[in-house]
C-alpha positions as CSV (number, residue, x, y, z in Angstrom):
1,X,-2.8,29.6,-16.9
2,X,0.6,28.6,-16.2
3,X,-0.3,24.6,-14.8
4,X,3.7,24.2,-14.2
5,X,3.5,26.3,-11.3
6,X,1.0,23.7,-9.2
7,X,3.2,20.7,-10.1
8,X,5.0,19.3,-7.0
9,X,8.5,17.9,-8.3
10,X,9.9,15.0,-5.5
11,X,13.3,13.7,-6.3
12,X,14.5,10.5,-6.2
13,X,11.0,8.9,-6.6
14,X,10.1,6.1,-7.0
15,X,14.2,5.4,-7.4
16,X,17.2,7.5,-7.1
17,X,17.9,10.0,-10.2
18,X,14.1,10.1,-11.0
19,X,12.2,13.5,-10.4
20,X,8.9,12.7,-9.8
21,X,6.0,15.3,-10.7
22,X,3.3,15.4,-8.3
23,X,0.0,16.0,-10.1
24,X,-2.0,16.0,-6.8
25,X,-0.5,19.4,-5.9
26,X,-2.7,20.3,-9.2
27,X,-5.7,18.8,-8.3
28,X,-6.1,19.8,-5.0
29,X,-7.3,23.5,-6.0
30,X,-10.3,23.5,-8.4
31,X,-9.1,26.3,-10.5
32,X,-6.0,24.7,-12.0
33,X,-7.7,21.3,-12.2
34,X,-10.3,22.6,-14.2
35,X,-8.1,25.0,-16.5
36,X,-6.0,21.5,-17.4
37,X,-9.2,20.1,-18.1
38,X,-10.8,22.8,-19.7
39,X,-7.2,22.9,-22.2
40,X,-7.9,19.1,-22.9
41,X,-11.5,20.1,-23.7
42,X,-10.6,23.2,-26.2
43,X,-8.3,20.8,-28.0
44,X,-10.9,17.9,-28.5
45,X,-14.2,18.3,-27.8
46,X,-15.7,18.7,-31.1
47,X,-13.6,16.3,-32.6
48,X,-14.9,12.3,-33.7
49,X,-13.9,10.4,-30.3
50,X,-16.1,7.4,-29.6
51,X,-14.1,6.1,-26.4
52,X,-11.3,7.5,-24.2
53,X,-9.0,5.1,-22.4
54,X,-7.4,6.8,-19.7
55,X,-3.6,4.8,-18.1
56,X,-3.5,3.5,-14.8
57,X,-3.8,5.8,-12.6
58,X,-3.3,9.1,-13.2
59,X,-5.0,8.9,-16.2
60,X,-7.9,8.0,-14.8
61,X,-8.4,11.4,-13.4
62,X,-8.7,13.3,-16.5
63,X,-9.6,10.6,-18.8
64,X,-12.4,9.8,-16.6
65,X,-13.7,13.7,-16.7
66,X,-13.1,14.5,-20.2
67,X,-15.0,11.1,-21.3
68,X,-17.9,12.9,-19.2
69,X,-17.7,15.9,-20.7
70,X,-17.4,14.9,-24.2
71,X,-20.5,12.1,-24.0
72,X,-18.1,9.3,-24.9
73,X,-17.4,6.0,-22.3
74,X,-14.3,5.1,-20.7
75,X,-11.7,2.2,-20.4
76,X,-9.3,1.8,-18.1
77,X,-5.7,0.3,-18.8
78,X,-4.2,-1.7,-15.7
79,X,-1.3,-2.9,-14.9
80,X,-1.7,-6.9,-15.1
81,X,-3.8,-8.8,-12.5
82,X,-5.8,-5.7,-11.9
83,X,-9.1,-6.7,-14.2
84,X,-11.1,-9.7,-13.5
85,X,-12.5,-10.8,-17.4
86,X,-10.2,-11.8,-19.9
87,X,-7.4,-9.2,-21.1
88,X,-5.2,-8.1,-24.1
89,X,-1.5,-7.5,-22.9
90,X,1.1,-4.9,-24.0
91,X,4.7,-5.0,-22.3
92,X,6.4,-1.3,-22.2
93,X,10.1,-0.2,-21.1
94,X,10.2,2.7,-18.6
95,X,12.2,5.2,-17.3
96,X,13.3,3.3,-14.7
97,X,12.8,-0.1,-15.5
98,X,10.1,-2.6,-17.3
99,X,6.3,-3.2,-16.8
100,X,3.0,-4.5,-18.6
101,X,-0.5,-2.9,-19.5
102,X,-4.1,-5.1,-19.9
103,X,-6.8,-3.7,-21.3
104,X,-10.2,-6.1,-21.4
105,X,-10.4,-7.9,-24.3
106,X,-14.1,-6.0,-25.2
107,X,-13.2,-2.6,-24.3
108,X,-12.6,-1.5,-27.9
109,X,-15.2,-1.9,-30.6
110,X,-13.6,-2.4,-34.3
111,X,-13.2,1.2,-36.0
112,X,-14.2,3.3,-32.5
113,X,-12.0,6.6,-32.7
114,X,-10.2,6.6,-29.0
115,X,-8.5,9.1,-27.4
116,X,-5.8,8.0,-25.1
117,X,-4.9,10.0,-21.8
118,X,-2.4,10.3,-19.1
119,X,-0.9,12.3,-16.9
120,X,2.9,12.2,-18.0
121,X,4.8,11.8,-21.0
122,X,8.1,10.2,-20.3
123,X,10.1,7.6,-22.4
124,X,6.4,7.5,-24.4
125,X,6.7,3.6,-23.4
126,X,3.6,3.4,-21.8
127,X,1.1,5.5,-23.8
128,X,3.1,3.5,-27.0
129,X,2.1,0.2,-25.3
130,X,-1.9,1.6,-24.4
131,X,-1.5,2.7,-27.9
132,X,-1.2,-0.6,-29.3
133,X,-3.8,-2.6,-27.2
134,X,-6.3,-0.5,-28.7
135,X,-5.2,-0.8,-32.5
136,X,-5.2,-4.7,-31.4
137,X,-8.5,-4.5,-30.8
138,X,-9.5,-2.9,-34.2
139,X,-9.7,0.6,-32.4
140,X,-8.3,3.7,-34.0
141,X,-6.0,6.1,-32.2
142,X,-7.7,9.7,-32.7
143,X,-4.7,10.8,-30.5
144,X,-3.0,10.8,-26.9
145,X,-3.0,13.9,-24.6
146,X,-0.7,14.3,-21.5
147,X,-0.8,17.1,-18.3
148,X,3.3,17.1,-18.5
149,X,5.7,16.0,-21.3
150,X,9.3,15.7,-20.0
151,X,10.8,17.0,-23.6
152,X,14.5,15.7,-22.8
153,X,13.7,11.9,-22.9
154,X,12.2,12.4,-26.1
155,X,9.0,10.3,-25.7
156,X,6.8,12.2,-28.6
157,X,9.6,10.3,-30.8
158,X,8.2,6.5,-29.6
159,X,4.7,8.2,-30.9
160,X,5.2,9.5,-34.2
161,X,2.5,8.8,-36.5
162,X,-0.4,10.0,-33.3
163,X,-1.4,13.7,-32.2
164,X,0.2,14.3,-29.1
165,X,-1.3,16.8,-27.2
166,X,0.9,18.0,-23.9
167,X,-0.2,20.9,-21.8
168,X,2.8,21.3,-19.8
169,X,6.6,21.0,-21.4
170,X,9.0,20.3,-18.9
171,X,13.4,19.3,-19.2
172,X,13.3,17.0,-16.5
C-alpha cells in the first residue's frame, strides 16, 4: 500500500520553511493505519524485542500498538517536566531548533533488547537522543522504526550503527 498517499503535508509548521507531515490524515481510516502497522509488524515481530519505547507523541501511536501486538511493554519518552518519578535526560538539535527527552530512570532493565519508534525521521536528533537514554540505562538498541523518513536531511547518517526501519521515504 502506498502510505504516502494519506500523509497530510502543511507548510510552514510549526515555523516558516518547515513542511510538516500530518500523520493524522493516516490514522483516521483504519485501512492505512493498520497496513503501517501491519509493515512494522512483518519487519519485527519475530524478532528478540523485550521493550519498545515509543517518542513523544507520535510515537506513542504505533509504539504503543506494536508493543501490544508483539507481547512486549512500553515506555514513553517526554519531553522534560512531563513524568513525575525521577528521569534520565538526553538533549537533541532539531530541524528547527533545540529540545530535551526524559525517560524514567527504571524504564529500561540492563541487557533488555528495545525497539525504538516514531513517527518521523528528520535530522535523526531525536530518535539519536531516545537512543542514548536507553543504552544509559544498560538497554540495547535492537533497532528504531519510523512511518516517514525525510531522506534529504540525512538523519539515517546521526544513526549509523542501528537498523533503521522507515516505511515511507520522502525529499522534504
Amino acid at each position: 500500500m502506498d502510505l504516502a498517499r494519506y500523509i497530510r503535508n502543511v507548510p510552514d509548521f510549526p515555523v516558516a520553511g518547515i513542511q510538516f507531515k500530518d500523520v493524522t490524515t493516516l490514522l483516521k481510516q483504519a485501512v492505512p493505519f493498520a497496513a503501517s502497522v501491519e509493515s512494522l509488524l512483518d519487519h519485527y515481530g519475530d524478532r528478540p524485542i523485550d521493550l519498545i519505547v515509543g517518542i513523544e507523541s507520535r510515537g506513542f501511536i504505533w509504539g504503543a500498538v506494536l508493543a501490544y501486538e508483539m507481547g512486549v511493554g512500553f515506555v514513553p519518552v517526554r519531553k522534560p517536566g512531563k513524568l513525575p518519578a525521577e528521569t534520565v535526560r538526553a538533549e537533541y538539535t532539531l530541524e528547527y531548533g533545540t529540545n530535551a527527552l526524559e525517560m524514567h530512570r527504571d524504564a529500561v532493565e540492563p541487557g533488555q533488547q528495545v525497539l525504538v519508534v516514531d513517527d518521523l525521521l528528520a535530522t535523526g536528533g531525536t530518535a539519536k537522543a531516545t537512543c542514548e537514554l536507553v543504552e544509559q540505562l544498560g538497554g540495547k538498541v535492537f533497532g528504531v522504526a519510523f512511518l516517514i523518513e525525510l531522506t534529504a536531511l540525512n538523519g539515517r547518517e546521526k544513526l549509523s550503527g542501528y537498523d533503521v526501519l522507515s516505511l515511507v521515504q520522502m525529499d522534504e
